[in-house]
N, C-alpha and C positions, 0 to 999 in steps of 0.2 A: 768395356772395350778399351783397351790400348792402343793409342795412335803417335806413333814416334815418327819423327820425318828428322832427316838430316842435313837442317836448312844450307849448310853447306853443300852439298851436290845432291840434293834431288833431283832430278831433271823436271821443270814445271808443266811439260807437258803430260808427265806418268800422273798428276796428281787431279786431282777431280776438284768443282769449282769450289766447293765447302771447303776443302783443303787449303787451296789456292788462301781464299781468303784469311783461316786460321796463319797459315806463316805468316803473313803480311801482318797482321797484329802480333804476333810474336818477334818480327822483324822490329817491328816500328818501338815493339816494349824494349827490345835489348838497344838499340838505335838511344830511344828515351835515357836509358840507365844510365849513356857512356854520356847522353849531353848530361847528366843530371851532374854526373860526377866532374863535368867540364873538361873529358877527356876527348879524344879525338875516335871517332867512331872507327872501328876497321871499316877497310873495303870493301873487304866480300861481303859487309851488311849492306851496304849503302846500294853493293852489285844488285846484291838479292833483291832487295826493295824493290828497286827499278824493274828487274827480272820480271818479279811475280807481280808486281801493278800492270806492267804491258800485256803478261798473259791472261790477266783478269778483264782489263781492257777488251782485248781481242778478241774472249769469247762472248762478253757481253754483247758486242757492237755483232758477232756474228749469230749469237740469238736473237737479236733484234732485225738484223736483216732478214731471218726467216721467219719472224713474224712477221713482217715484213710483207715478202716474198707472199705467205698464206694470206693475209689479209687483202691485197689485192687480187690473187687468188677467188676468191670468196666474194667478192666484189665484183668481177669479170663476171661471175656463175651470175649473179643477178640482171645484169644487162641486157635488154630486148633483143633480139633477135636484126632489127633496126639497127640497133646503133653499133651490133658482132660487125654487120654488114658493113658499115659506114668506115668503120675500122679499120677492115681490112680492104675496103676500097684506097683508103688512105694507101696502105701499106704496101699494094702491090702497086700502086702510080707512084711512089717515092724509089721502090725496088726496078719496076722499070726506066726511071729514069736514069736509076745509076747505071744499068744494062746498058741502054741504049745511047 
C-alpha cells in the first residue's frame, strides 16, 4: 500500500487519525533536519505541526467525551429505580423553580 499526503495542503480534516499522526512525525522529522542543520525551519512546517497537533487533539478529547458520554450512560442503566426517581424529583423542583 502506498500512502502519499501532501503535507503542504491536505486539509487535516480529509485524513483519518493514523494519518493525522504519521504527518506529525514526518513534520516533526523534517522540523528536526532544518534544526539539525541550524537552519531556520519554514513556516508552513511549524503551520502544519500546530495544524495536525490541534486536530489530533480535538479528536482525541472528542473520543473521550463519548466515552464519556456511554460510560455514564451505562452507569445511569444501573441505578435503582429510587434513586431514577430522586433524580428526577431533583430536576423538576430546580426546573420549576426557574418557571416560576
Amino acid at each position: 500500500m502506498k500512502l502519499r499526503i501532501d503535507l503542504k495542503i491536505t486539509p487535516v480534516e480529509d485524513l483519518d487519525i493514523e494519518t493525522l499522526l504519521l504527518s506529525k512525525a514526518q513534520l516533526k522529522t523534517i522540523d528536526d533536519g532544518y534544526q539539525e542543520l541550524k537552519i531556520e525551519t519554514p513556516e508552513w512546517v511549524l503551520d502544519r505541526i500546530s495544524e495536525v497537533s490541534m486536530e489530533i487533539n480535538q479528536r482525541v478529547r472528542g473520543e473521550l467525551q463519548k466515552r464519556l458520554r456511554n460510560a455514564k450512560s451505562r452507569r445511569s442503566a444501573l441505578r435503582s429505580a429510587d434513586e431514577k426517581r430522586k433524580d428526577l424529583d431533583v430536576e423538576i423542583t430546580e426546573l420549576e423553580g426557574k418557571i416560576l
